[in-house]
PDB file of N, CA, C and O in Angstrom:
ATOM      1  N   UNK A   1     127.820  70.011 117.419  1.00  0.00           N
ATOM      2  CA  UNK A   1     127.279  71.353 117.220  1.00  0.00           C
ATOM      3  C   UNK A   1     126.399  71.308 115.976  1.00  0.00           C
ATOM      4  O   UNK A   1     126.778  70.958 114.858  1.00  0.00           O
ATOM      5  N   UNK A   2     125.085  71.736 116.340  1.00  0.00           N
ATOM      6  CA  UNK A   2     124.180  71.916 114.674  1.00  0.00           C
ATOM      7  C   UNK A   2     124.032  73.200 114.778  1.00  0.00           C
ATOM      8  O   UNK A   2     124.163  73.991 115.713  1.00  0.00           O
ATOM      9  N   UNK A   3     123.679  73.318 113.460  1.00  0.00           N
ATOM     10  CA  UNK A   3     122.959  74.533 112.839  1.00  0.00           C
ATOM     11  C   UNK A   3     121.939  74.453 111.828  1.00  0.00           C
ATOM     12  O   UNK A   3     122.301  74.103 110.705  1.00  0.00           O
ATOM     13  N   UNK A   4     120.724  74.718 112.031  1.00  0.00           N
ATOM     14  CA  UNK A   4     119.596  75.011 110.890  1.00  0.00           C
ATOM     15  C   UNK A   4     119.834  76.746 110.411  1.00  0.00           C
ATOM     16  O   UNK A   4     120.284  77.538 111.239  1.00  0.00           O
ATOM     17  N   UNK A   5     119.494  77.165 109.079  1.00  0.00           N
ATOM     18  CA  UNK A   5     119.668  78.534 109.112  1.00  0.00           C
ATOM     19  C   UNK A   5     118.111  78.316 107.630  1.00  0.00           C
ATOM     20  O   UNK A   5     117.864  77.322 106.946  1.00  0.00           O
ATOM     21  N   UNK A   6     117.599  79.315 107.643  1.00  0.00           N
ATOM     22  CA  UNK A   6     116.589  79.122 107.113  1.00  0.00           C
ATOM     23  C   UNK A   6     116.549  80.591 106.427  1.00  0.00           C
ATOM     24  O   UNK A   6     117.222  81.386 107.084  1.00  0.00           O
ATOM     25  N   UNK A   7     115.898  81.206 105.204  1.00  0.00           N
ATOM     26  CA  UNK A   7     115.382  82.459 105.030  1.00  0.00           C
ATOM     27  C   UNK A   7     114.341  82.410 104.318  1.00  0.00           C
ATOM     28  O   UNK A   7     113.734  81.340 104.289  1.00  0.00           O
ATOM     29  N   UNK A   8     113.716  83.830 103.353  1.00  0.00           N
ATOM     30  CA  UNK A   8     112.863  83.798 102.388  1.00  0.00           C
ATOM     31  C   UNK A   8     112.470  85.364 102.113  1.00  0.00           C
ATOM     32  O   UNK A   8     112.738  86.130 103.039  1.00  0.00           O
ATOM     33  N   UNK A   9     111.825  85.960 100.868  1.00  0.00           N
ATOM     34  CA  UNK A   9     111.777  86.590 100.168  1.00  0.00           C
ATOM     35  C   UNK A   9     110.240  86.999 100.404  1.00  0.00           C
ATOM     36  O   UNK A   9     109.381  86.234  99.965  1.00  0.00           O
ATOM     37  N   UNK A  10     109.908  88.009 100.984  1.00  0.00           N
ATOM     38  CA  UNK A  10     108.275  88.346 101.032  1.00  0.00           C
ATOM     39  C   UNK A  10     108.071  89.767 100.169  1.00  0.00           C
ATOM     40  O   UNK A  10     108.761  90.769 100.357  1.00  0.00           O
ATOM     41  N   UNK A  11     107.130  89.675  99.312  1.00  0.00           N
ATOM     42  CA  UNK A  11     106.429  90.627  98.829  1.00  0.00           C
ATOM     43  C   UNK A  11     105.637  91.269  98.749  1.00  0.00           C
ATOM     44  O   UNK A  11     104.812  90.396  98.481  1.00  0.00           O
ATOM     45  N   UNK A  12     104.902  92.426  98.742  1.00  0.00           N
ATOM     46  CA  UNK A  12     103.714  92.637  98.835  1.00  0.00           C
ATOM     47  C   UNK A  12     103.237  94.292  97.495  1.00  0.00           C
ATOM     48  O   UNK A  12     103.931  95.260  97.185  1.00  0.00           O
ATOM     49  N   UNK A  13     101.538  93.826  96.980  1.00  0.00           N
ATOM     50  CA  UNK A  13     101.790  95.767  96.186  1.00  0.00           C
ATOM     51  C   UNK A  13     100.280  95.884  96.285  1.00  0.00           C
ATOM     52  O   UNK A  13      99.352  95.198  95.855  1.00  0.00           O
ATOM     53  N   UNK A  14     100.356  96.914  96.951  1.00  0.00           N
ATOM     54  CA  UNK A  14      98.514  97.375  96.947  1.00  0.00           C
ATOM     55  C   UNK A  14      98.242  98.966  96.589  1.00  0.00           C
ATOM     56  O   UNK A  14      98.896  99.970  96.875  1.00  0.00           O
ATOM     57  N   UNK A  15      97.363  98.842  96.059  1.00  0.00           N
ATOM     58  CA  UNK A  15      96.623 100.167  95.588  1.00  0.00           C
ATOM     59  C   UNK A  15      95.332 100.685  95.767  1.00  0.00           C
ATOM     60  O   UNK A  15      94.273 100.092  95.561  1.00  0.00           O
ATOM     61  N   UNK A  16      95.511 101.943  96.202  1.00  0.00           N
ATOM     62  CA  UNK A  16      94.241 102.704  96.958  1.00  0.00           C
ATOM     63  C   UNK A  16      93.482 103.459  95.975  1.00  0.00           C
ATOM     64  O   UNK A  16      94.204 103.893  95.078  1.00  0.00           O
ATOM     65  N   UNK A  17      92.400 103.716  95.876  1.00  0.00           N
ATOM     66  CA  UNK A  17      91.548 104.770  94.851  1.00  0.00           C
ATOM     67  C   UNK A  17      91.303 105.783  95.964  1.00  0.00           C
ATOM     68  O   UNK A  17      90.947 105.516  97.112  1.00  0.00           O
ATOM     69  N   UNK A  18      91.591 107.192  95.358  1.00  0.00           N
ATOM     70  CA  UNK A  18      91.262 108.588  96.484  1.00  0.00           C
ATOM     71  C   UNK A  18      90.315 109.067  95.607  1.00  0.00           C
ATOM     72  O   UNK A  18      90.505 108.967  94.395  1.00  0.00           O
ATOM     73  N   UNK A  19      89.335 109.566  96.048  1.00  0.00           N
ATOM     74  CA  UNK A  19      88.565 110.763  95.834  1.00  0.00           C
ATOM     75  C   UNK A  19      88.586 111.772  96.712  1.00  0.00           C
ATOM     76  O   UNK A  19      89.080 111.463  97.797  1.00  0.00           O
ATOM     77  N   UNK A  20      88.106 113.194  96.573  1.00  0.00           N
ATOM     78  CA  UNK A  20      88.239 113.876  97.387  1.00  0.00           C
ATOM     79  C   UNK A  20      86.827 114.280  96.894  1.00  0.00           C
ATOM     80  O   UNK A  20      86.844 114.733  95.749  1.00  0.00           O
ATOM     81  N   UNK A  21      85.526 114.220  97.523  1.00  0.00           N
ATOM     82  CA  UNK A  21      84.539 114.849  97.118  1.00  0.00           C
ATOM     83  C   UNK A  21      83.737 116.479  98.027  1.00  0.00           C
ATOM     84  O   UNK A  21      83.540 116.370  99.237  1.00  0.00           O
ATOM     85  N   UNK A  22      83.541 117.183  97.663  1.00  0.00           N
ATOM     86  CA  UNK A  22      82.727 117.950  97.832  1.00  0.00           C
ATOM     87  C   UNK A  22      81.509 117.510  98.463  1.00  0.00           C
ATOM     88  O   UNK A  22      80.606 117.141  97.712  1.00  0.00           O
ATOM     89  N   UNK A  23      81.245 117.471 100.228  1.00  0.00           N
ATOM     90  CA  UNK A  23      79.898 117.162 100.833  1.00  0.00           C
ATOM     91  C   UNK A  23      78.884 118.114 100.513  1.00  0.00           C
ATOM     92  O   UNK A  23      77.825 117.502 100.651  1.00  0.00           O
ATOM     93  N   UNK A  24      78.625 119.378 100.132  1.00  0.00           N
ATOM     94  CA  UNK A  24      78.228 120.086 100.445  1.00  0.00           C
ATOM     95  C   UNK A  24      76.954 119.997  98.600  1.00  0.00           C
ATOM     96  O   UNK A  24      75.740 119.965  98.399  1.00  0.00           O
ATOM     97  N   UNK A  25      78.245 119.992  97.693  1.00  0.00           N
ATOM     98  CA  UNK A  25      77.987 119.649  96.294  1.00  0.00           C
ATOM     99  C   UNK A  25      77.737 118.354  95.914  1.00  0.00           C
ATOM    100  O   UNK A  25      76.661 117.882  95.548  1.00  0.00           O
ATOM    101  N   UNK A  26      78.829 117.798  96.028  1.00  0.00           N
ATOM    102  CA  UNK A  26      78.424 115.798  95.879  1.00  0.00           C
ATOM    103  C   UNK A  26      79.550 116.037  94.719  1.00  0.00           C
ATOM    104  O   UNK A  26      79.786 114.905  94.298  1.00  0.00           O
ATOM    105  N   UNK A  27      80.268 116.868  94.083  1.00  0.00           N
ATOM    106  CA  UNK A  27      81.423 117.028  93.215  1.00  0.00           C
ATOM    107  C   UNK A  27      82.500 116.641  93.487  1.00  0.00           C
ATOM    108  O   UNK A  27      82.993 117.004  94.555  1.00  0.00           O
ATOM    109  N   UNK A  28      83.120 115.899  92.732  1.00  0.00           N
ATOM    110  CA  UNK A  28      84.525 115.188  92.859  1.00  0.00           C
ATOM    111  C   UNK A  28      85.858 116.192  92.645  1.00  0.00           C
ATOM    112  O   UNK A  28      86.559 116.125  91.635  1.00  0.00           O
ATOM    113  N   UNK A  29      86.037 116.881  93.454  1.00  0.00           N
ATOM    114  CA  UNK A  29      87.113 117.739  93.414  1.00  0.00           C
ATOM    115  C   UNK A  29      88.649 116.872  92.741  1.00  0.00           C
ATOM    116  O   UNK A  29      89.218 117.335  91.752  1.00  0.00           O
ATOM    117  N   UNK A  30      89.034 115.907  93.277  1.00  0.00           N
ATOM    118  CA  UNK A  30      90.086 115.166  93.043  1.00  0.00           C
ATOM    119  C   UNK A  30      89.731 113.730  92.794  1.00  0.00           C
ATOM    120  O   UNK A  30      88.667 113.291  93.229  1.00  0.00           O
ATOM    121  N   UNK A  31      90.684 112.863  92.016  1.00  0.00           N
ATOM    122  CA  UNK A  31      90.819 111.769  92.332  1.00  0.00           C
ATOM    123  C   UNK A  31      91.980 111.142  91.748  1.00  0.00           C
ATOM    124  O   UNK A  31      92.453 111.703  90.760  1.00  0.00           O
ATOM    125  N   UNK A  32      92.578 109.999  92.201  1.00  0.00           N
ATOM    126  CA  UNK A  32      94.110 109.391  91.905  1.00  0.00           C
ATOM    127  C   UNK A  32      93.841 108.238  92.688  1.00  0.00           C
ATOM    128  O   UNK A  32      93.103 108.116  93.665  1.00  0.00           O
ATOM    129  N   UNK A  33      94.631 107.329  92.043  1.00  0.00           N
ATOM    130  CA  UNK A  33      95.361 105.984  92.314  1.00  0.00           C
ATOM    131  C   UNK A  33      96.511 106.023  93.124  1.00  0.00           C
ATOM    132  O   UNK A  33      97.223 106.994  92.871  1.00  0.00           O
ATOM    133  N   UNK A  34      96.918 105.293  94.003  1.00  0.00           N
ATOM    134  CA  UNK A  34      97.885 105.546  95.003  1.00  0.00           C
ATOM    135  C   UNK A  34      98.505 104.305  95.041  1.00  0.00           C
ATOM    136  O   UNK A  34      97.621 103.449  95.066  1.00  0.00           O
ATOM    137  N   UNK A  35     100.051 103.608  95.062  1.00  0.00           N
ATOM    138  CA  UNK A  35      99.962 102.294  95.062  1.00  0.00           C
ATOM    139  C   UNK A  35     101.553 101.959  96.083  1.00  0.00           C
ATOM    140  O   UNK A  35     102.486 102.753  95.962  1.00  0.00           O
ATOM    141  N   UNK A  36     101.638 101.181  96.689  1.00  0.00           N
ATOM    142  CA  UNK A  36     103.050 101.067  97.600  1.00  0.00           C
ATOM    143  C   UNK A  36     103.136  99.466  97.347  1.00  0.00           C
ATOM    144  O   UNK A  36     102.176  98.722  97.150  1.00  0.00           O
ATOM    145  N   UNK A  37     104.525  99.104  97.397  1.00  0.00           N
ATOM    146  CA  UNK A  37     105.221  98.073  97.639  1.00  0.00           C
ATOM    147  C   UNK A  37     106.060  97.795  98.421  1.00  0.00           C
ATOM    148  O   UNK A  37     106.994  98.596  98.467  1.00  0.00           O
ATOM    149  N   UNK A  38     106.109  96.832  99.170  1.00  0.00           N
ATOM    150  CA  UNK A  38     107.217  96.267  99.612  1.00  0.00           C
ATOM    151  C   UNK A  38     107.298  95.017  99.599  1.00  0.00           C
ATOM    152  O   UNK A  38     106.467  94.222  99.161  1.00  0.00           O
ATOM    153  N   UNK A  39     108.755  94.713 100.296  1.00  0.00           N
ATOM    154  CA  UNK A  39     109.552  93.192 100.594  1.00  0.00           C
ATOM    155  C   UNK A  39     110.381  93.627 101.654  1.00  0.00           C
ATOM    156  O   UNK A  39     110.898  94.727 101.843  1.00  0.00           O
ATOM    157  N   UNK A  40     110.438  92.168 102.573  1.00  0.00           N
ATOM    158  CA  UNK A  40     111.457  91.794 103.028  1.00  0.00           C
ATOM    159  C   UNK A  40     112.250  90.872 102.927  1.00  0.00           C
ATOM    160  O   UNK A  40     111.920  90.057 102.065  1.00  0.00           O
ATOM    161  N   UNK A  41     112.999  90.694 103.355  1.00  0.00           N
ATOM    162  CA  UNK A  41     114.143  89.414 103.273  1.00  0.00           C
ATOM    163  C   UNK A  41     114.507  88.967 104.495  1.00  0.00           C
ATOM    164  O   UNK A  41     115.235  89.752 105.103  1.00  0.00           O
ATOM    165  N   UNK A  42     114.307  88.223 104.907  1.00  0.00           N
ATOM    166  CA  UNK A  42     114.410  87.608 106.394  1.00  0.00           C
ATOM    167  C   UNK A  42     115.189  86.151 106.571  1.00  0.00           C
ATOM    168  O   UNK A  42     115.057  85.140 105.882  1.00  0.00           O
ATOM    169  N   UNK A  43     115.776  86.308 107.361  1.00  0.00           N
ATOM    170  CA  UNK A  43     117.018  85.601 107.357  1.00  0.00           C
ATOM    171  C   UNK A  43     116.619  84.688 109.188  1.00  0.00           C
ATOM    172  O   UNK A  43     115.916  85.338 109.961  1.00  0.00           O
ATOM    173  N   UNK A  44     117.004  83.613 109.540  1.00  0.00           N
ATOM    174  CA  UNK A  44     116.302  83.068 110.457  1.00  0.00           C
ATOM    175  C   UNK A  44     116.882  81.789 110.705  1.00  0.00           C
ATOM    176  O   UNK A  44     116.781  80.909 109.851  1.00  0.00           O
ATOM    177  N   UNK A  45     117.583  81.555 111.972  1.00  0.00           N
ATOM    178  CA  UNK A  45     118.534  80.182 112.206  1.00  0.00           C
ATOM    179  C   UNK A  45     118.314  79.636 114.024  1.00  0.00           C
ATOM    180  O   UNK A  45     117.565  80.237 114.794  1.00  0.00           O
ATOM    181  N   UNK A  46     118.871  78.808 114.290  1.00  0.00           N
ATOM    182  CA  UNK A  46     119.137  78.306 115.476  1.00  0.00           C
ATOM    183  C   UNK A  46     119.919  77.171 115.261  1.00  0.00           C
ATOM    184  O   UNK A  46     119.856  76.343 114.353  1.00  0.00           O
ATOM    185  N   UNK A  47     120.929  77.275 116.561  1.00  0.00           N
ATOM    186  CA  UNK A  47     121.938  75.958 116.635  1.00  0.00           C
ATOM    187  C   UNK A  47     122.314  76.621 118.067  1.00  0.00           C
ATOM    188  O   UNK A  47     121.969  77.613 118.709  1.00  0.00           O
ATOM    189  N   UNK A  48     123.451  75.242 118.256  1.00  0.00           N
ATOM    190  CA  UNK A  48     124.304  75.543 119.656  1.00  0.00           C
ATOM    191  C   UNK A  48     125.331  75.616 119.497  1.00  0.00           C
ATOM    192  O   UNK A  48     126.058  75.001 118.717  1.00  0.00           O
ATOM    193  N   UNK A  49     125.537  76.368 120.201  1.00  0.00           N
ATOM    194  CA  UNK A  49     127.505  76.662 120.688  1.00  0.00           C
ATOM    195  C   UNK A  49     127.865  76.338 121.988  1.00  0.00           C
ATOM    196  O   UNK A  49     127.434  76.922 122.982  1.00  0.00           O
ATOM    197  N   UNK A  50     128.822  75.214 121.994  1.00  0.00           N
ATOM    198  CA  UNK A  50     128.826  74.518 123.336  1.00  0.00           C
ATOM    199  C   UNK A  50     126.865  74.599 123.618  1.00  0.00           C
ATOM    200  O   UNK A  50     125.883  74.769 122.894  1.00  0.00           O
ATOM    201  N   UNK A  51     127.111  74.369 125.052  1.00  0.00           N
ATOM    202  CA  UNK A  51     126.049  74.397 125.840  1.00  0.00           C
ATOM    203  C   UNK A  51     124.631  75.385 125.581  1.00  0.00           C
ATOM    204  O   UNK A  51     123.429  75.213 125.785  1.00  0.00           O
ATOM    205  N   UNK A  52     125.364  76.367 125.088  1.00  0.00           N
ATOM    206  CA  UNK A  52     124.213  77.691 124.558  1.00  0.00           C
ATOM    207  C   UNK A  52     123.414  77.469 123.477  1.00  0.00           C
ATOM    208  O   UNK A  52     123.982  77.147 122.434  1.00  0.00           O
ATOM    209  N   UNK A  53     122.355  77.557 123.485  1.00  0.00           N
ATOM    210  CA  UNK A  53     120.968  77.295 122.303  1.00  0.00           C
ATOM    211  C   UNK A  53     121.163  79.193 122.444  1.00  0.00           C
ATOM    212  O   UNK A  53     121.181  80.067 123.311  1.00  0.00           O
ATOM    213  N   UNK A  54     121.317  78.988 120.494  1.00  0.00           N
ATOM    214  CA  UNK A  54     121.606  80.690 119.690  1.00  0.00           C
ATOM    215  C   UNK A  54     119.944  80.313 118.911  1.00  0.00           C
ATOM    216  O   UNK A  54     119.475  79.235 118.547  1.00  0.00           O
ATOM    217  N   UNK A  55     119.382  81.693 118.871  1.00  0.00           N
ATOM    218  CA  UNK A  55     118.150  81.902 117.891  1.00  0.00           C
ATOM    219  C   UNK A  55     118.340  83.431 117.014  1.00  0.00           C
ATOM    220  O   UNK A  55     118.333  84.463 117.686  1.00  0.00           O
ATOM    221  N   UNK A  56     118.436  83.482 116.149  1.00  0.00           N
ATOM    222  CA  UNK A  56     118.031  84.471 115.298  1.00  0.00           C
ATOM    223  C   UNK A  56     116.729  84.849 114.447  1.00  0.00           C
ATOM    224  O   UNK A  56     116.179  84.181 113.572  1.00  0.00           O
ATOM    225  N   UNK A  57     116.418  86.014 114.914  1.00  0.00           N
ATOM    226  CA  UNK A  57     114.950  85.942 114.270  1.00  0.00           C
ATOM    227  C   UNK A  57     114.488  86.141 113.231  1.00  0.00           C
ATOM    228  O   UNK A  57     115.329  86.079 112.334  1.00  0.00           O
ATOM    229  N   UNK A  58     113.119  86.447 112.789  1.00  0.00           N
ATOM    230  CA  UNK A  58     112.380  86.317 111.214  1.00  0.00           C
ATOM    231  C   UNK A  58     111.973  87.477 111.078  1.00  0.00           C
ATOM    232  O   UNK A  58     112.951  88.206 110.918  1.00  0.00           O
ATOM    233  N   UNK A  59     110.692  88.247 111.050  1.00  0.00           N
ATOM    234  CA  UNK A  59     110.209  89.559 110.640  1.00  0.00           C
ATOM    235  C   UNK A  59     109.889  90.446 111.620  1.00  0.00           C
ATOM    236  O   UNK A  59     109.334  90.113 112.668  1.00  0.00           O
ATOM    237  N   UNK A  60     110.245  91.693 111.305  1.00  0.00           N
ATOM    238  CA  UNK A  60     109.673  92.375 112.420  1.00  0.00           C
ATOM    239  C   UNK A  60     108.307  92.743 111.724  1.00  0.00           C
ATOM    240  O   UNK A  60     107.406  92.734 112.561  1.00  0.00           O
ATOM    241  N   UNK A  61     107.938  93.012 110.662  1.00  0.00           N
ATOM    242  CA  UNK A  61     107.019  93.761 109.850  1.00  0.00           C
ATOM    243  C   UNK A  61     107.081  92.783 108.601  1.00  0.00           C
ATOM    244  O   UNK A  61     108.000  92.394 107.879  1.00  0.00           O
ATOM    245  N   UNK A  62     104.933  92.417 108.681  1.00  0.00           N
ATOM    246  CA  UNK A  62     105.162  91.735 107.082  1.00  0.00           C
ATOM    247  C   UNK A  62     105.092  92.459 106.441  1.00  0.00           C
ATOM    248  O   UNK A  62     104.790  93.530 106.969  1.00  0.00           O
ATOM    249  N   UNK A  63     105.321  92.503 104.663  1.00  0.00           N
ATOM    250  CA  UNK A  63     105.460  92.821 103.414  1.00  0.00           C
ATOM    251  C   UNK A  63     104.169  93.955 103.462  1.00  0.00           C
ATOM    252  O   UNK A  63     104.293  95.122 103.092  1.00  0.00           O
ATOM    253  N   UNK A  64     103.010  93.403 103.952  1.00  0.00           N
ATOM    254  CA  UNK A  64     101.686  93.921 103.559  1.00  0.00           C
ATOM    255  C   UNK A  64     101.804  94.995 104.394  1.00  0.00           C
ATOM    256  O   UNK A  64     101.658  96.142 103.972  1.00  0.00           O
ATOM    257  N   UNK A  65     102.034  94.768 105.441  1.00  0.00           N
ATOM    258  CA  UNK A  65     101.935  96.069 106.188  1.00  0.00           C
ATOM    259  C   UNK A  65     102.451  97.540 106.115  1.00  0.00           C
ATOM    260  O   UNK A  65     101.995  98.648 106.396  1.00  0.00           O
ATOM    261  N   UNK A  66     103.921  96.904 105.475  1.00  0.00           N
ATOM    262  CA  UNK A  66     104.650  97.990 104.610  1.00  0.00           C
ATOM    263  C   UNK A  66     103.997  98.301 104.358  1.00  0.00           C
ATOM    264  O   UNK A  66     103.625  99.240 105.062  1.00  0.00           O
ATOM    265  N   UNK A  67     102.942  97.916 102.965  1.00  0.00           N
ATOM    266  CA  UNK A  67     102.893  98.400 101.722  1.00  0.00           C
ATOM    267  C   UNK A  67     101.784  99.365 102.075  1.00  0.00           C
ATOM    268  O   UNK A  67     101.743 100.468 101.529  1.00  0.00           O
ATOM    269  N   UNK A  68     100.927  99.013 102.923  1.00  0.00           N
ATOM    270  CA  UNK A  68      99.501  99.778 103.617  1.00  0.00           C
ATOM    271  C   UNK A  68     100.146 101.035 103.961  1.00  0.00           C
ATOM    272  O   UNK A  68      99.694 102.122 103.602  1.00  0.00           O
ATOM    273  N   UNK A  69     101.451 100.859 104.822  1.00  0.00           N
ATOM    274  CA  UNK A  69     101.587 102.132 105.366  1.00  0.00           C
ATOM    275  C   UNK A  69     102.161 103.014 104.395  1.00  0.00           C
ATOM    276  O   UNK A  69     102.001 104.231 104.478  1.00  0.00           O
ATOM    277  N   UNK A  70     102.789 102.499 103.522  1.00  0.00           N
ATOM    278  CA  UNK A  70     103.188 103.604 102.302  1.00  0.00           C
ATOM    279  C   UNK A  70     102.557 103.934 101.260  1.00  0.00           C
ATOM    280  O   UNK A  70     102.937 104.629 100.318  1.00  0.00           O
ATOM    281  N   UNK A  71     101.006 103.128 101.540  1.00  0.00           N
ATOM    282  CA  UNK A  71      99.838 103.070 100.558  1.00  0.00           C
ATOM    283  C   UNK A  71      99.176 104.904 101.297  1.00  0.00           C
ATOM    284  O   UNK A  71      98.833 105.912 100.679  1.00  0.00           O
ATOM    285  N   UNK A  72      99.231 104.675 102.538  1.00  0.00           N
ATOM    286  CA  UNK A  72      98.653 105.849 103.360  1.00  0.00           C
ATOM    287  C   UNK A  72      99.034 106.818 103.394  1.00  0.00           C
ATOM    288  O   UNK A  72      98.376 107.858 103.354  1.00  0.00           O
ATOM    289  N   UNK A  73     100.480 106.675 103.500  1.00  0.00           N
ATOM    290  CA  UNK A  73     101.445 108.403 103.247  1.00  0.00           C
ATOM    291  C   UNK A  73     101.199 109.075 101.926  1.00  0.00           C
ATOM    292  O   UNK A  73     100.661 110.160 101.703  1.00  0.00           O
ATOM    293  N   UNK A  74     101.714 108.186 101.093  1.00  0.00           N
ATOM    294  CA  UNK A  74     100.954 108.732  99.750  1.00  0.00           C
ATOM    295  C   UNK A  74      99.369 109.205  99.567  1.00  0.00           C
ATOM    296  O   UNK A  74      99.027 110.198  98.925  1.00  0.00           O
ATOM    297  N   UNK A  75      98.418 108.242 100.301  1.00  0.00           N
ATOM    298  CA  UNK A  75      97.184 108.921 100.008  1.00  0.00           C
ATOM    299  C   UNK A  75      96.746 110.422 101.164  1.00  0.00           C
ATOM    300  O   UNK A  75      95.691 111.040 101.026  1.00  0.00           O
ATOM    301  N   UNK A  76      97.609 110.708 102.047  1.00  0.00           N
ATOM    302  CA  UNK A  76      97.567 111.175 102.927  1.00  0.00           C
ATOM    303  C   UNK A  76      98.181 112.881 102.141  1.00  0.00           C
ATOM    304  O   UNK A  76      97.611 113.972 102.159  1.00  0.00           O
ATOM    305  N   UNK A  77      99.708 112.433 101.436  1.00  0.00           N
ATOM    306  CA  UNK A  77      99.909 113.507 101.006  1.00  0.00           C
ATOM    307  C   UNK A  77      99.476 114.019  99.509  1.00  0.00           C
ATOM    308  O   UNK A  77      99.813 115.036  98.902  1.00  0.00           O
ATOM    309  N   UNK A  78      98.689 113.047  99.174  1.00  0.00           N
ATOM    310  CA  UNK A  78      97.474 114.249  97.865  1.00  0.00           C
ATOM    311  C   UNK A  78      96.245 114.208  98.709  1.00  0.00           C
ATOM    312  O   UNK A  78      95.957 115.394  98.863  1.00  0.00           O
ATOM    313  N   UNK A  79      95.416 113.521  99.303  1.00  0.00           N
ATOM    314  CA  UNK A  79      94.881 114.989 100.133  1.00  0.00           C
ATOM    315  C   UNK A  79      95.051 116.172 100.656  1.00  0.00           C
ATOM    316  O   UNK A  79      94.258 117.108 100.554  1.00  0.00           O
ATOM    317  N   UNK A  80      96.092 116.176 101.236  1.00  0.00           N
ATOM    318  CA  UNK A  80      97.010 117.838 101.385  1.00  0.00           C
ATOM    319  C   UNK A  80      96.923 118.099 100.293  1.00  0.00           C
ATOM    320  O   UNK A  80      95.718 118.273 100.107  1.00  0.00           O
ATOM    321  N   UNK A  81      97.457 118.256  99.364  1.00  0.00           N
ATOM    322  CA  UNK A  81      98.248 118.835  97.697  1.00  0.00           C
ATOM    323  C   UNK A  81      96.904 119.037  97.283  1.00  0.00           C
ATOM    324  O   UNK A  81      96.631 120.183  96.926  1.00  0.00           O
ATOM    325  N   UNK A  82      95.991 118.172  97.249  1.00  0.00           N
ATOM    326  CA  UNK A  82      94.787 117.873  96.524  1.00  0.00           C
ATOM    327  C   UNK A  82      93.715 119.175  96.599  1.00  0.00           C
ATOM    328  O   UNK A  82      93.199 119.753  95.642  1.00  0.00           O
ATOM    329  N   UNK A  83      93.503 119.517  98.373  1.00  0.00           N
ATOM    330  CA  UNK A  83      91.790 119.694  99.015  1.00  0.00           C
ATOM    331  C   UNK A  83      92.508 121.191  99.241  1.00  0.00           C
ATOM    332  O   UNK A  83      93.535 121.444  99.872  1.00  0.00           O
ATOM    333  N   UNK A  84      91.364 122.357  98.301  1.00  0.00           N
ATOM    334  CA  UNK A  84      91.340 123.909  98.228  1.00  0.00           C
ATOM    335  C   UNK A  84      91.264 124.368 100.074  1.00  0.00           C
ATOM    336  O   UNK A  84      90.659 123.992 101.078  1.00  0.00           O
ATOM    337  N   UNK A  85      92.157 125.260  99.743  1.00  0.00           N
ATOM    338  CA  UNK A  85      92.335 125.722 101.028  1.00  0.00           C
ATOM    339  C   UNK A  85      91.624 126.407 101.557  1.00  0.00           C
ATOM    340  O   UNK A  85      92.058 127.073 102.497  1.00  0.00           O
ATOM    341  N   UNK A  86      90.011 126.533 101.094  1.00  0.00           N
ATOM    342  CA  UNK A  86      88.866 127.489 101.803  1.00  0.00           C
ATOM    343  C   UNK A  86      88.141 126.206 102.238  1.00  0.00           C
ATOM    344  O   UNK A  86      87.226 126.234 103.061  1.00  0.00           O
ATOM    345  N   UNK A  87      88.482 125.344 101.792  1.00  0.00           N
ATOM    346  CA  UNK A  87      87.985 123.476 102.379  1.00  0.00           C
ATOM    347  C   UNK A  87      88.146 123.517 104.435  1.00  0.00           C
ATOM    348  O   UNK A  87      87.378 123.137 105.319  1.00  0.00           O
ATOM    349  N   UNK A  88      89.569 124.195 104.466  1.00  0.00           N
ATOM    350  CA  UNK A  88      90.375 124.134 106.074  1.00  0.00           C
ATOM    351  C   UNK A  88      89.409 124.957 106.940  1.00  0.00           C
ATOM    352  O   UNK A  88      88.663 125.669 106.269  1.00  0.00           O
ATOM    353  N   UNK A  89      89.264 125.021 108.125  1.00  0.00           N
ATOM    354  CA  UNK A  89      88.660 125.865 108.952  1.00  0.00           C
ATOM    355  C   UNK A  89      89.322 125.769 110.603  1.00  0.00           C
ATOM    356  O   UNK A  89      89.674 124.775 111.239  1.00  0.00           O
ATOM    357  N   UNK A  90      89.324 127.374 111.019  1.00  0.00           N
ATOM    358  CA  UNK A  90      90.374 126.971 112.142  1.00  0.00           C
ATOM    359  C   UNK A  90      89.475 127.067 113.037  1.00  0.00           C
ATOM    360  O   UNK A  90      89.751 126.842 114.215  1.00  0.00           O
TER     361      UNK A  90
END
């Protein structure tokens, strides 16, 4: 019976610049830095038991991708917070 078992430590940190400008003016109503991180830890093996070949898997999601998507929520929610509400039109 073997076993390999393998893991590792992924990181990731990115940061967005927002402006919110005024088309109409060319005026910078808002602006902020936005920044997300992540990691995973991924854990990852194969061996047999008796006759059966076992696999365990590695990432579902890299590090970076996290970090993009929590780079976006954040820049997503100071545009809300940010942009005057005569900006909206229904």
């Amino acid at each position: 019976m073997g076993v390999n078992v393998g893991g590792g430590v992924g990181k990731a940190h990115l940061a967005l610049d927002i402006r919110i400008i005024d088309a109409k003016t060319s005026q910078i109503v808002a602006a902020a830095s936005v920044e997300g991180s992540a990691s995973n830890v991924g854990l990852s093996g194969q061996g047999d038991i008796g006759p059966l070949p076992v696999s365990l898997g590695g990432f579902a999601n890299t590090p970076v991708e996290k970090a993009i998507r929590v780079c976006i929520q954040k820049a997503t929610d100071y545009i809300v917070s940010k942009t005057p509400r005569e900006y909206y039109r229904r």
